[in-house]
C-alpha positions as CSV (number, residue, x, y, z in Angstrom):
1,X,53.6,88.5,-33.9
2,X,52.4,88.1,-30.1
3,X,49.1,87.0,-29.6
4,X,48.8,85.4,-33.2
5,X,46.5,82.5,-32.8
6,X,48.7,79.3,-33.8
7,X,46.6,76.9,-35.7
8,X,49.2,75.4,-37.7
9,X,49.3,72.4,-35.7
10,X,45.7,72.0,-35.4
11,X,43.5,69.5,-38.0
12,X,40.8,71.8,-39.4
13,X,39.5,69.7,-42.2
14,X,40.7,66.2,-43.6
15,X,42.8,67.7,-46.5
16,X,40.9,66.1,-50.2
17,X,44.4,65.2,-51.1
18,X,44.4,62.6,-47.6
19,X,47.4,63.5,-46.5
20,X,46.4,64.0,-42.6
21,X,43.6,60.9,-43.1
22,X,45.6,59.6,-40.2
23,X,45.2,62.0,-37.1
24,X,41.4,62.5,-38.7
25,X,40.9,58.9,-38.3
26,X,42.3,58.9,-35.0
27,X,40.8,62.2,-33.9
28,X,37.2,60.3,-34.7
29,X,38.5,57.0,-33.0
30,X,38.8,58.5,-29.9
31,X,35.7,60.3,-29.6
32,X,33.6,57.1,-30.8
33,X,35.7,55.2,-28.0
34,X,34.5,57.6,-25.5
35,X,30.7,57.3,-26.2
36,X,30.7,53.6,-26.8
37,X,32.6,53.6,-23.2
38,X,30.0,55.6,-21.4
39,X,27.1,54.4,-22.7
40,X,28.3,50.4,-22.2
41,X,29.0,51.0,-18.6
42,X,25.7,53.6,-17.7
43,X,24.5,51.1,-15.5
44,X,27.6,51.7,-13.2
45,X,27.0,55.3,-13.3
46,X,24.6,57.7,-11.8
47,X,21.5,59.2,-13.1
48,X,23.0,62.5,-12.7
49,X,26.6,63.4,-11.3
50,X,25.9,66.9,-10.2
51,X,29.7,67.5,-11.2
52,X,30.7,70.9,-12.9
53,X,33.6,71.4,-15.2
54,X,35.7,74.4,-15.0
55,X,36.9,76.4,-18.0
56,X,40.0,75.2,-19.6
57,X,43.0,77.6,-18.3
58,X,45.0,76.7,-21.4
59,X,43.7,79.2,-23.7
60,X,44.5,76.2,-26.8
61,X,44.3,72.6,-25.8
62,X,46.2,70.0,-27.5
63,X,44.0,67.2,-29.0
64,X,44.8,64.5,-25.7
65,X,43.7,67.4,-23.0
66,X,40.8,68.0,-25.6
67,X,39.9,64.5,-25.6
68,X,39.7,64.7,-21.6
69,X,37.2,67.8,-21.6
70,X,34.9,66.1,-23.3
71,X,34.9,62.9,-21.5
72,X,34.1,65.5,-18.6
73,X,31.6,66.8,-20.4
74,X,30.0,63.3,-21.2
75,X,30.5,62.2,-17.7
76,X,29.4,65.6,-16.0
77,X,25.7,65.4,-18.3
78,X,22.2,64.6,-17.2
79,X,22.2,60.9,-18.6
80,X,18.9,60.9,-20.4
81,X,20.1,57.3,-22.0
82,X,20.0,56.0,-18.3
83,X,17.8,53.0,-17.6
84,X,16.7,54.5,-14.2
85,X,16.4,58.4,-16.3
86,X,12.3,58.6,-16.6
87,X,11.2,61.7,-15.8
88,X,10.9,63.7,-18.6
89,X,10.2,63.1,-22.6
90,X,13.4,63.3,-23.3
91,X,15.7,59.9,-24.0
92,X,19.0,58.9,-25.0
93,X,19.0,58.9,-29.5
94,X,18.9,55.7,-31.1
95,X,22.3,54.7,-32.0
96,X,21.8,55.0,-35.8
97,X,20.0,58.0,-35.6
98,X,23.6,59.6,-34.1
99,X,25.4,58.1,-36.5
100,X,23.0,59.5,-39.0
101,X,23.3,63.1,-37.5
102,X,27.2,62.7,-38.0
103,X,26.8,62.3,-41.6
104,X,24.9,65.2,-41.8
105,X,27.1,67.2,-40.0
106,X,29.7,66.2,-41.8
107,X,28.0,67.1,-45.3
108,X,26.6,70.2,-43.6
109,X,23.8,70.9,-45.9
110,X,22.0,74.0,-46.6
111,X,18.0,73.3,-46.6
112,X,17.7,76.9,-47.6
113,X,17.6,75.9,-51.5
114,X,17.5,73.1,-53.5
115,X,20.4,74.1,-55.6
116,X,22.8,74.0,-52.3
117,X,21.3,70.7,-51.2
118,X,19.9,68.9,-54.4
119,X,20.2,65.2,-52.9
120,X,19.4,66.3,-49.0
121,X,16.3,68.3,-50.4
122,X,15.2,64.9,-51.9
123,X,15.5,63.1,-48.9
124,X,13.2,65.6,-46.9
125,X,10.3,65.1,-49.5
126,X,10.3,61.4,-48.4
127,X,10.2,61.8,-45.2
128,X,7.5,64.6,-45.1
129,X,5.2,62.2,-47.7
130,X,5.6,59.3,-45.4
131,X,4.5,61.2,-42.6
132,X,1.5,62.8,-44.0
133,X,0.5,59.6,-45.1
134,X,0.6,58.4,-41.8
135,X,-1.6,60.9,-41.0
136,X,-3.9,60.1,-44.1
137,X,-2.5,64.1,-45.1
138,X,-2.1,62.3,-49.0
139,X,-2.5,65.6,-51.0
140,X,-1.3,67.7,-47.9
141,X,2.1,69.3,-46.9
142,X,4.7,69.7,-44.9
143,X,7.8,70.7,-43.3
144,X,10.6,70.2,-40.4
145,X,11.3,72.9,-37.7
146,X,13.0,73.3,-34.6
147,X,10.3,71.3,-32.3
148,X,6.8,71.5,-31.3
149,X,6.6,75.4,-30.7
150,X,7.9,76.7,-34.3
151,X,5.3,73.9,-35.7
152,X,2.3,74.9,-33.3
153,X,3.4,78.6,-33.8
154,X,3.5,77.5,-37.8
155,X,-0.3,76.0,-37.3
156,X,-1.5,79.4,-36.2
157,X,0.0,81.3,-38.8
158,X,-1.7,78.9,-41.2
159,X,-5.1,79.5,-39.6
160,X,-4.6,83.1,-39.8
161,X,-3.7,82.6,-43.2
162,X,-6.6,81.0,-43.8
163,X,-8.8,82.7,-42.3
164,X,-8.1,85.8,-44.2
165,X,-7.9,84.4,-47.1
166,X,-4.4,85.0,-47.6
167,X,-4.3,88.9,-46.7
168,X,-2.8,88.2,-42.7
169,X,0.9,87.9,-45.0
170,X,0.4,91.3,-46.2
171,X,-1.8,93.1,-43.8
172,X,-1.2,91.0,-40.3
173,X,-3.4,91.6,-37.6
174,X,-5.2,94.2,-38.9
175,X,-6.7,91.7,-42.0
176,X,-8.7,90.3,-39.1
177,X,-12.3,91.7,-39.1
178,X,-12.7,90.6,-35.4
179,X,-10.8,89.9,-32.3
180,X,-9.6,86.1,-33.0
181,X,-10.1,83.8,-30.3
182,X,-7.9,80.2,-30.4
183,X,-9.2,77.6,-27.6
184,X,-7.1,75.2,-26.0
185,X,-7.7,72.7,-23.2
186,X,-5.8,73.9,-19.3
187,X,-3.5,71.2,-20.2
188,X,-2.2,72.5,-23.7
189,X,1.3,73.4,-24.0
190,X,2.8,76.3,-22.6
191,X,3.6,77.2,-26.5
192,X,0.2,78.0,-27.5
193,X,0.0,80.9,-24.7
194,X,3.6,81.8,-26.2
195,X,2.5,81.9,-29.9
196,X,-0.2,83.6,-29.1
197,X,1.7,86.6,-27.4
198,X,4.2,86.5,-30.2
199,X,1.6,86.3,-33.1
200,X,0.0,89.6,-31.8
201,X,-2.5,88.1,-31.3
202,X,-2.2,88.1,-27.1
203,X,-2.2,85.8,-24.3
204,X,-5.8,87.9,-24.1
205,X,-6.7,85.9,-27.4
206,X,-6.4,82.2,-25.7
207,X,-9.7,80.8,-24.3
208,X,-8.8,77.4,-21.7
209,X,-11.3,74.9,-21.6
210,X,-11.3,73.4,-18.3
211,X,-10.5,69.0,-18.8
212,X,-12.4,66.2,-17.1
213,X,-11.0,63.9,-14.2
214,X,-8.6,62.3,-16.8
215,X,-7.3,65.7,-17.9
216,X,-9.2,66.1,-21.1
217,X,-10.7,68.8,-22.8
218,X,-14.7,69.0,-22.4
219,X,-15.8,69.4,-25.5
220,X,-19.7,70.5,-23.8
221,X,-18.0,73.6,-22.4
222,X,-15.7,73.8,-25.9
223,X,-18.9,73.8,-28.1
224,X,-19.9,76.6,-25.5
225,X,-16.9,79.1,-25.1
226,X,-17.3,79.3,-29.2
227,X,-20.7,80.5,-28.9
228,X,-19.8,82.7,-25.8
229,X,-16.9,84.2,-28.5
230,X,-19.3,84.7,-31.6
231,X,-22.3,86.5,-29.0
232,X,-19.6,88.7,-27.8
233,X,-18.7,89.4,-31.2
234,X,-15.0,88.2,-31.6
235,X,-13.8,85.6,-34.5
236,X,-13.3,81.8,-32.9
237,X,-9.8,81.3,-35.2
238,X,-8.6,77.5,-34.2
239,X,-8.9,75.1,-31.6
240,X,-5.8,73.4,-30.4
241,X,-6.4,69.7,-29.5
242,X,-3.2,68.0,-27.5
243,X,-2.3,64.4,-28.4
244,X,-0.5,63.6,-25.3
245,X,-1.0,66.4,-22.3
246,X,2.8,66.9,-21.3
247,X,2.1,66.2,-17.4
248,X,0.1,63.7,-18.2
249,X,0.2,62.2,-21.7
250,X,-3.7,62.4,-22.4
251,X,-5.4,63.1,-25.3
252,X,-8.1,64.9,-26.3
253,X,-11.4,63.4,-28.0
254,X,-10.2,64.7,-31.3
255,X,-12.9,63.2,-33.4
256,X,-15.5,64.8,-31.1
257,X,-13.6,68.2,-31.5
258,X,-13.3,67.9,-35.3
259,X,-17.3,67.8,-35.2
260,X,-17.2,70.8,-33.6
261,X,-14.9,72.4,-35.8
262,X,-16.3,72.0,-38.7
263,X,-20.0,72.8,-37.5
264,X,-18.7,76.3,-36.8
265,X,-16.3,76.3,-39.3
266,X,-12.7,76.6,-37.2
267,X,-9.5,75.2,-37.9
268,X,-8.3,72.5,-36.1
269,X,-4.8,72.0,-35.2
270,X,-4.0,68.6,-32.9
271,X,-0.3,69.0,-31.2
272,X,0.9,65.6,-31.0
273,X,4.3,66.5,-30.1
274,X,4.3,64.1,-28.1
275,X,1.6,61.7,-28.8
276,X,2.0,61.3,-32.4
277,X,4.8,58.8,-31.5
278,X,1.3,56.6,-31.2
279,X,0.7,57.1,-34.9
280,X,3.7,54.8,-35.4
281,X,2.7,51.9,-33.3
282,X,0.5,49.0,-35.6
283,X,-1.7,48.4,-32.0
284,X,-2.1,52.0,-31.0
285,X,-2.2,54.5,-33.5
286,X,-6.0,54.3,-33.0
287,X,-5.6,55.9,-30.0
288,X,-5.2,59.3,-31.8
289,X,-8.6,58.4,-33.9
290,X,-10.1,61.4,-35.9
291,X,-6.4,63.2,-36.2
292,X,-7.0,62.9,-40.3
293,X,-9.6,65.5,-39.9
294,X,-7.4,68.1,-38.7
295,X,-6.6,71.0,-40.4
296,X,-2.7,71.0,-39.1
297,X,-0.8,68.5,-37.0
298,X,2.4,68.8,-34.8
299,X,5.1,66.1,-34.1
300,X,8.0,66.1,-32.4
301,X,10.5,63.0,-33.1
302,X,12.8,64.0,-30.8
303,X,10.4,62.9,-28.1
304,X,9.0,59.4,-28.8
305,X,10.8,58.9,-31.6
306,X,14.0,59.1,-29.8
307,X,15.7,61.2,-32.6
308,X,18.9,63.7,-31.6
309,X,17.6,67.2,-31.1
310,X,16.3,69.0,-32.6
311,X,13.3,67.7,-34.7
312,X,9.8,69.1,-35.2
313,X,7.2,68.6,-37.8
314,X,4.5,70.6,-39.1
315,X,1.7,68.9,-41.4
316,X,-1.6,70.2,-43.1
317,X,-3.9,68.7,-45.1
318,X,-3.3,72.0,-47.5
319,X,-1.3,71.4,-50.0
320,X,0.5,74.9,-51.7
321,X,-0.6,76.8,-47.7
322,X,3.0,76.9,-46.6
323,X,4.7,78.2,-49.6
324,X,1.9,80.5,-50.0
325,X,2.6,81.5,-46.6
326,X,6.2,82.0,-45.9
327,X,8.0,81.6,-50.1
328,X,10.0,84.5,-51.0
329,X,12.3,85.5,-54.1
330,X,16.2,86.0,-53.3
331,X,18.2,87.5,-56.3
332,X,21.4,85.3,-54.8
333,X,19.1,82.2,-55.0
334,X,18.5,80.2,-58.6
335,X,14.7,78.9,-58.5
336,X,13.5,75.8,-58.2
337,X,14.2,74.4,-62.1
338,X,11.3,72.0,-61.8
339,X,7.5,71.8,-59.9
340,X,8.9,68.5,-58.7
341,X,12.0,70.1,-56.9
342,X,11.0,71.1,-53.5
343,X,12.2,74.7,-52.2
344,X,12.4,73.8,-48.2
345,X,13.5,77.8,-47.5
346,X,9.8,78.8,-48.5
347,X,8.2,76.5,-46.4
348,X,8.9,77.8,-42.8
349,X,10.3,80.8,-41.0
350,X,14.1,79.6,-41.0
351,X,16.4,80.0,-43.4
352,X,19.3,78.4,-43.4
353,X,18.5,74.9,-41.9
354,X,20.8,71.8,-41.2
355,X,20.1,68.3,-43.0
356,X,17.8,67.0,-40.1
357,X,15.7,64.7,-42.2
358,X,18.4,62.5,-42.7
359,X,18.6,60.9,-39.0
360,X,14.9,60.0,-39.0
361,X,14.7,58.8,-42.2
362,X,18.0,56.4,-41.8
363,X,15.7,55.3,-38.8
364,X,13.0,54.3,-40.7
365,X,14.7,52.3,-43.3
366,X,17.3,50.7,-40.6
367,X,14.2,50.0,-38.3
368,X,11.5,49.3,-40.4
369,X,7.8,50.1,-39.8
370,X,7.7,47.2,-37.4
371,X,11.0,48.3,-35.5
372,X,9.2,52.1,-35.1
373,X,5.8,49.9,-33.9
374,X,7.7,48.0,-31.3
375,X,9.9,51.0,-30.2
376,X,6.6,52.8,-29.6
377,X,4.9,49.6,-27.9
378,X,7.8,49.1,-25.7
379,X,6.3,52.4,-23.8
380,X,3.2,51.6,-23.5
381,X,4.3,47.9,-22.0
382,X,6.5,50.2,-19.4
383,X,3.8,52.2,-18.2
384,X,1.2,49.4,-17.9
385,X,3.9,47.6,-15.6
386,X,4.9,50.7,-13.7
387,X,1.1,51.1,-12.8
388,X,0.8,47.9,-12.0
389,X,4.0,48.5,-9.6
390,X,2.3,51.0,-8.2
391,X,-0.9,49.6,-7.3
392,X,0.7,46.7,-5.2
393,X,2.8,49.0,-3.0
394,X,0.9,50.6,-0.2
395,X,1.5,54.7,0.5
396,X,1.0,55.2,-3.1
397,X,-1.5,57.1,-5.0
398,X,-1.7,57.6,-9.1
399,X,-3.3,60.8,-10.5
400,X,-5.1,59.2,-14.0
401,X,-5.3,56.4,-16.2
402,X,-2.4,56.6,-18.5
403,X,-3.7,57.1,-22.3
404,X,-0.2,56.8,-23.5
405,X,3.2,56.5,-21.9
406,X,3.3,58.9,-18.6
407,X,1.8,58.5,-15.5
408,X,1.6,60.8,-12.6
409,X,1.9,59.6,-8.8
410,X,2.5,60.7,-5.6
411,X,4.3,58.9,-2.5
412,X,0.4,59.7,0.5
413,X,0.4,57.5,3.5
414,X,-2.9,57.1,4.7
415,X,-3.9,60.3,6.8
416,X,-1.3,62.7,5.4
417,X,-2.7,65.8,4.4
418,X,-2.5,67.0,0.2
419,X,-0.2,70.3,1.6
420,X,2.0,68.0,3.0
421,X,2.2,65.9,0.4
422,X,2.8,68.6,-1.7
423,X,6.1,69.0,0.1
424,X,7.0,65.3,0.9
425,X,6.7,64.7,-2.9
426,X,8.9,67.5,-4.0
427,X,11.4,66.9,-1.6
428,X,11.4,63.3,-3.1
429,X,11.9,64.6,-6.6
430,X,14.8,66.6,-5.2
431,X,16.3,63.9,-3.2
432,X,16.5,61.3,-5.9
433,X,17.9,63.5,-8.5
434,X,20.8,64.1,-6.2
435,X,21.4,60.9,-5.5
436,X,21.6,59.6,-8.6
437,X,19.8,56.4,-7.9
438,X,16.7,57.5,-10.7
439,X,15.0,60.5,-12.3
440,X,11.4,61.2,-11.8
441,X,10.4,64.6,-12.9
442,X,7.2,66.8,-10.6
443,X,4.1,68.7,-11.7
444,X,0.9,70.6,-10.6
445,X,-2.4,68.4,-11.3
446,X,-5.6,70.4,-9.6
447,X,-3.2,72.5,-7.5
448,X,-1.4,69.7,-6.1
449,X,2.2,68.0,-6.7
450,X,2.7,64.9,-8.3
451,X,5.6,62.9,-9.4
452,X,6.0,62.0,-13.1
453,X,7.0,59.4,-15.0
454,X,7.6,59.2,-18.8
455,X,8.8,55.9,-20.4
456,X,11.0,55.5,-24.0
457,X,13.8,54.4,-22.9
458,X,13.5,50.4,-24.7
459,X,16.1,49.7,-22.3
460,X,14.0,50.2,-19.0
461,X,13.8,46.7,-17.2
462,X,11.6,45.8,-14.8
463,X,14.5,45.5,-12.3
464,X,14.6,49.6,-13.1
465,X,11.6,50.2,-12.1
466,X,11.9,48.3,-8.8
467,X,15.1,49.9,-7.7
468,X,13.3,53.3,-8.0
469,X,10.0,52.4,-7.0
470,X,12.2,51.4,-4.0
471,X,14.4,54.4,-3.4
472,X,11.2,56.7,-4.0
473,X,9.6,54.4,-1.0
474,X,12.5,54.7,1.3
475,X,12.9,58.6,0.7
476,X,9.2,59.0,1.5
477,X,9.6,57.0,4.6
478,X,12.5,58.7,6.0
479,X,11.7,62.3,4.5
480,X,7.4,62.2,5.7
């Protein structure tokens, strides 16, 4: 029949009788070739290529011309495992934790219910009670989603759960017996602006608290705007604290803001998306001092943690809040045959979810708790040396004292103007990333443009850093 699709000679599945074992086991070869290749050899290659790839015209490729679009594809990428790549908090995955991802791609597990993923639904519990008691969350719970905005969008359900005492699942926003007011430092997440259009609640709803020169929240003027709320009559909901600003990587006082909270009775959720990577660390994890008295906590291994995307936690110190929250009956599902069986699929707003736990918990038993602490510590050694860098070279200026692992900084010879360093240090950004050489990502500190660097790459050298500390000198030179 014309226009059949032929699949006949194609490998769908490895057959459970074995019989095409053979082309599956070269199929795989190949592609594990192809990454080991690239990523042996990424200090030969750019940053970035700037390449595109065109569209197949063979409406069916053969396996070999298959083989060949990918390695485009590979090649063609934004290499976030580069050395010189440290713009962003994003990173190449640790080797096992890919490997770990293939399995479970390969099982392709259904988190939706227990009875379609008995084993994998085991595995989760683990990971979720090792983190919470990381967090010192011991009778809490917990749950994986997408990243940082399903879990801070998750939080503020939970609040409004709270808050209303359970009626916000039935009722929504009209349970509410005033207009809720969530506060959140000028440096929090774009997400929390988003959830709180998408909650109902309105952009209208979000209260910023301006942040002190190392960008901050002030808890003074925090402790205020809730006073300013209740005298003009509207419900203070949550404040949001940010472990690790993502222009900057600060963090808020937390403990100072949990004292707050609780003396006017708010929920506190800290997003340490980024941040909680800290928590890992032996030396460091005090840095985020005071997160066990949140009410809800974010955390994103697919930052830090350098786990494959995606990969985002929710925790609370509740323990029953989420099921009570988001569990629902399915006549197609069986239910859970014992209290000690956990039913992911009424835990969070997806459904049908893929085995993620698996990557990051083969992480932590192939690393260890002191493999996470010096992954994490490598970071902070990074940034401590890249500020150093900086300091010695003249015609540069850094925006804050790093709290974590970024650090802002702007190419300013003496006399320049901030308008025109705006421009000089965007056009650096631009100029680098097209020539490959290194990867520094820009943002907007107190109206003016900065250039930003994140380190958790383990394999960053010092070498790294001079070669683009260099390249970012001479396209200041010649571009000013």
């Amino acid at each position: 029949m014309a226009g059949r699709l032929q699949i006949d000679d194609k490998l769908l599945t490895i057959k459970p009788d074995g019989s095409n074992v053979g082309t599956a086991r070269k199929m795989a070869e190949d592609i594990v070739d192809a990454i080991i290749e690239h990523f042996s050899t990424l200090r030969t290659k750019d940053v970035y290529s700037g390449l595109e790839i065109k569209a197949p015209l063979s409406p069916s490729l053969n396996w070999e011309e298959t083989v060949e679009y990918l390695k485009k594809v590979i090649s063609s990428s934004m290499q976030v495992s580069h050395p010189k790549f440290f713009g962003h908090m994003d990173s190449g995955p640790l080797f096992v934790s890919m490997l770990s991802d293939w399995v479970a791609s390969a099982m392709n597990q259904n988190m939706l219910n227990p009875e379609l993923s008995p084993l994998a639904s085991g595995i989760e519990e683990l990971l979720i009670q090792w983190l919470l008691e990381l967090v010192s969350f011991n009778e809490g719970d917990g749950a994986l989603v997408s990243g940082g905005t399903v879990s801070n969008l998750t939080a503020v359900l939970l609040a409004l759960h709270h808050v209303t005492k359970g009626r916000f699942r039935q009722e929504g926003v009209s349970s509410l017996p005033k207009k809720p007011v969530i506060f959140a430092s000028d440096q929090a997440h774009y997400s929390v602006s988003k959830v709180a259009s998408s909650t109902g609640l309105g952009e209208q709803s979000l209260v910023e608290i301006p942040s002190d020169s190392h960008f901050r929240m002030k808890t003074g003027i925090l402790e205020q705007e809730i006073l300013n709320a209740e005298l003009a009559g509207k419900l203070p909901l949550m404040v949001v604290a940010t472990a690790g600003t993502t222009s900057t990587g600060s963090v808020d006082p937390i403990a100072e803001i949990s004292v707050i909270c609780q003396k006017h009775n708010l929920w506190l959720h800290v997003d340490a998306a980024h941040g909680g990577g800290a928590l890992f660390s032996h030396s460091k994890k005090d840095l985020l001092y005071g997160i066990e008295r949140a009410d809800s906590v974010t955390i994103d291994p697919h930052k830090w943690l350098m786990q494959p995307k995606s990969m985002g936690v929710i925790l609370t110190r509740y323990n029953g809040m989420l099921e009570s929250l988001f569990g629902h009956k399915a006549p197609y599902l069986t239910e859970k045959s014992s209290e000690h069986v956990t039913d992911w699929g009424n835990k969070g707003l997806q459904g049908s979810r893929r085995f993620d736990a698996l990557r990051f918990w083969i992480t932590k038993l192939y690393l260890g708790d002191d493999g996470l602490s010096k992954l994490i510590e490598k970071g902070f050694e990074n940034v401590s040396k890249w500020d150093s860098m900086l300091r010695e070279k003249e015609n540069f200026e850094i925006a804050h004292r790093s709290d974590l692992n970024i650090l802002c900084f702007r190419y300013r010879p003496e006399n320049m103007d901030e308008n025109e360093a705006d421009l000089l240090n965007d056009s650096i950004q631009r100029e680098l990333m097209k020539s490959g050489k290194g990867y520094l990502s820009s943002t907007t500190l107190r109206n003016h443009r900065w250039l930003r660097s994140v380190f958790l790459n383990p394999t960053i050298t010092v070498d790294d850093m001079i070669e683009v500390l260099e390249e970012v000198d001479d396209l200041g030179d010649a571009l000013k």
